[in-house]
C-alpha positions in Angstrom: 9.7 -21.9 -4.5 9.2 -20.1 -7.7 10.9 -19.8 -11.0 9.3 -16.7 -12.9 10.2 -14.6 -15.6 8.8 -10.5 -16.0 8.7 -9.2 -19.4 7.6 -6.3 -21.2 9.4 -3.5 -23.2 11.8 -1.0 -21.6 9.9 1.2 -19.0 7.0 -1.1 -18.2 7.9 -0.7 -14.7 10.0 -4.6 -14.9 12.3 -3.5 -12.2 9.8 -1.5 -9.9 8.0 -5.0 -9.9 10.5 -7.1 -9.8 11.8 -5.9 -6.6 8.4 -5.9 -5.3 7.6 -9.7 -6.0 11.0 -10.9 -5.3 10.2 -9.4 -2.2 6.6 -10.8 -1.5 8.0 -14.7 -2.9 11.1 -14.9 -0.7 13.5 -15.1 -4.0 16.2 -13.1 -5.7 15.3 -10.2 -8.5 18.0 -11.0 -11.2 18.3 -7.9 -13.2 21.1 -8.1 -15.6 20.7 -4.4 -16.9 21.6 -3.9 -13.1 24.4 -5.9 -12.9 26.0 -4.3 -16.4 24.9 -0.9 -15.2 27.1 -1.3 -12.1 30.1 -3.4 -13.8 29.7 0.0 -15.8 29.9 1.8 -12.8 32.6 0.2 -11.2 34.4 0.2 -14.8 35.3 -3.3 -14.7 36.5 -5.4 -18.4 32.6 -6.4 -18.7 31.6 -2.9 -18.4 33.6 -1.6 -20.7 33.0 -3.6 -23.2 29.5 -3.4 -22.6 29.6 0.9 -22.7 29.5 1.3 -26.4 26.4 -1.6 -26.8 23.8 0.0 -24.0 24.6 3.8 -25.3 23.7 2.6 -28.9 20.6 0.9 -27.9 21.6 -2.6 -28.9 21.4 -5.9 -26.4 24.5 -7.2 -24.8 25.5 -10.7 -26.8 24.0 -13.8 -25.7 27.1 -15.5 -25.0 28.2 -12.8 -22.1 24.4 -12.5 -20.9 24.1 -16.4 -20.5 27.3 -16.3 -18.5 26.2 -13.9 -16.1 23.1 -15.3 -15.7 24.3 -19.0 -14.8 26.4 -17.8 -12.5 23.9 -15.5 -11.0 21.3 -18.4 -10.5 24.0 -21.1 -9.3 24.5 -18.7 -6.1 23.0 -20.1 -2.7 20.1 -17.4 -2.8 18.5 -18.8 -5.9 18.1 -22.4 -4.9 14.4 -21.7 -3.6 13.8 -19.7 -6.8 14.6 -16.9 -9.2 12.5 -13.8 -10.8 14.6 -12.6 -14.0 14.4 -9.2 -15.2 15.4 -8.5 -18.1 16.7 -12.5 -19.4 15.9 -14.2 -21.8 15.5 -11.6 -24.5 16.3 -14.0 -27.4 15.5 -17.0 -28.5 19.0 -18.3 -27.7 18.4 -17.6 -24.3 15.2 -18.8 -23.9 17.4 -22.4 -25.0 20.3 -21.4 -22.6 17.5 -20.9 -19.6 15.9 -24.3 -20.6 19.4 -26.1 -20.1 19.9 -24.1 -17.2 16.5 -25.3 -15.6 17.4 -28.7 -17.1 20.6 -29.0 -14.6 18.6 -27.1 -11.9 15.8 -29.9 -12.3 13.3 -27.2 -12.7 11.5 -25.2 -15.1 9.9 -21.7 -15.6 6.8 -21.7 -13.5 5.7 -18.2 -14.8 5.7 -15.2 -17.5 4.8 -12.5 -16.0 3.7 -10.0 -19.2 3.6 -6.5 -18.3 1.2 -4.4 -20.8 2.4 -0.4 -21.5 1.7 1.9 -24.0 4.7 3.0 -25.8 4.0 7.1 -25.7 3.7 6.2 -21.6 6.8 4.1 -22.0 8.6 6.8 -23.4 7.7 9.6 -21.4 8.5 7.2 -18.7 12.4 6.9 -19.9 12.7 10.6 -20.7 11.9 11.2 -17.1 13.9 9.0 -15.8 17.0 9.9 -17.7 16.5 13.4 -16.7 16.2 12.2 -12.9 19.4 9.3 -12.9 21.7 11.3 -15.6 21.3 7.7 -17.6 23.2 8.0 -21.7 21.4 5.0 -22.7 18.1 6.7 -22.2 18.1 9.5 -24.6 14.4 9.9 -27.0 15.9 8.2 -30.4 17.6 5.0 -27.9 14.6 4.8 -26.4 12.2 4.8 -29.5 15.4 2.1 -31.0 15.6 0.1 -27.8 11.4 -0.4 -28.0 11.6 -1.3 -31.7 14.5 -3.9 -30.9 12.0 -5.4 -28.2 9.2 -5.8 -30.7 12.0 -7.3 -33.2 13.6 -9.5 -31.4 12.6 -10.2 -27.5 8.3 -9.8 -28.2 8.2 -13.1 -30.7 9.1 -14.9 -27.2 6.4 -14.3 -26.0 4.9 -16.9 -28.2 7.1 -19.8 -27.0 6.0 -18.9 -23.7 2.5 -18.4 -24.4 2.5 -22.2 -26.0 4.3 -23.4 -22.9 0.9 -22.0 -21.1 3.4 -20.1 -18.7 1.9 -16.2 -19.8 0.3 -14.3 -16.9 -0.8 -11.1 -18.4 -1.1 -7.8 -16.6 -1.5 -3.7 -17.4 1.5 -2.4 -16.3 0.1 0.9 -16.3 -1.0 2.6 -12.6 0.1 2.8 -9.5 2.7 0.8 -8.1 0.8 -1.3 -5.7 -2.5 -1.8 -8.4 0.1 -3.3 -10.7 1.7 -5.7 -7.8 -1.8 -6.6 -6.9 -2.5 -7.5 -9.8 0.8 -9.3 -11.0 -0.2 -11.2 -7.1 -3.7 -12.1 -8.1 -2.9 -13.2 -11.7 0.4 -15.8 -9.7 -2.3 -17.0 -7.3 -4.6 -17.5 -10.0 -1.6 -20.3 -11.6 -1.1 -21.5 -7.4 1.7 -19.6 -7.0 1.6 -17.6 -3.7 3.1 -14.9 -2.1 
């Protein structure tokens, strides 16, 4: 059982690892820019409403992402554990996710920190906007959405750092040298795969 968190700014590869050591730990990859991509998708109220925030570059509100989240992590495949992707990115939620834990009887057990430079970052997006035909991955969103993250979701990383939970890793390489290494930095703390 493992309660972990993966941060870093947009195009780190979060969701590429995610996936990967959801996988490898037996517990569910919570993305919530999946789940509002396909409420956007399937057009649903939520998606709608959530349209106008992604294309400008802006983060959803707390109140809707907390919402989705709790539910998300009160389903029967979360009980062993949980890898958010993409949550908390304020300090509001970081409180929300605290409560949440709090009624779970659990806490975070991990921060995984994934480490990219931003011209790699970038060039990552543009390539895969051209590839998935994404609107909230144009240049000038992308360069806004990374100076949000250092705004307003990067001063987290302090609270987490104090907490002792940060595992820090280079986001940049191939796929399976960054899983190894998110793998060897979690056994490192005794969490195993």
């Amino acid at each position: 059982m493992a309660n972990l968190l993966i941060v870093g700014p947009p195009g780190a590869g979060k969701g590429t690892q995610a996936a990967r050591l959801a996988a490898a730990l037996r517990v569910p990859a919570v993305s919530t820019g999946d789940i509002f991509r396909q409420n956007i998708k399937e057009q649903t109220e939520l998606g709608k409403r959530v349209t106008a925030i992604l294309d400008a570059g802006e983060y959803v509100p707390d109140e809707l992402t907390n919402e989705l989240v709790d539910d998300r992590l009160a389903q029967p495949d979360a009980e062993r554990g949980y890898l958010l992707d993409g949550y908390p990115r304020t300090a509001g939620q970081v409180e929300y996710l605290d409560g949440v834990n709090l009624r779970r009887g659990e806490q975070l057990d991990a921060v995984v920190r994934l480490i990219a430079d931003t011209d790699e970052v970038v060039r990552r997006l543009s390539a895969r906007a051209l590839e998935q035909g994404r609107s909230d991955d144009t240049e000038e969103v992308i360069r806004h959405r990374l100076d949000v993250y250092e705004r307003e979701t990067a001063p987290l990383i302090a609270i987490f750092e104090e907490r002792g939970l940060v595992v820090e890793v280079d986001g940049i390489g191939a796929v399976d040298e960054v899983t190894e290494r998110i793998l060897a930095g979690l056994a490192a703390r005794g969490i195993e795969a």
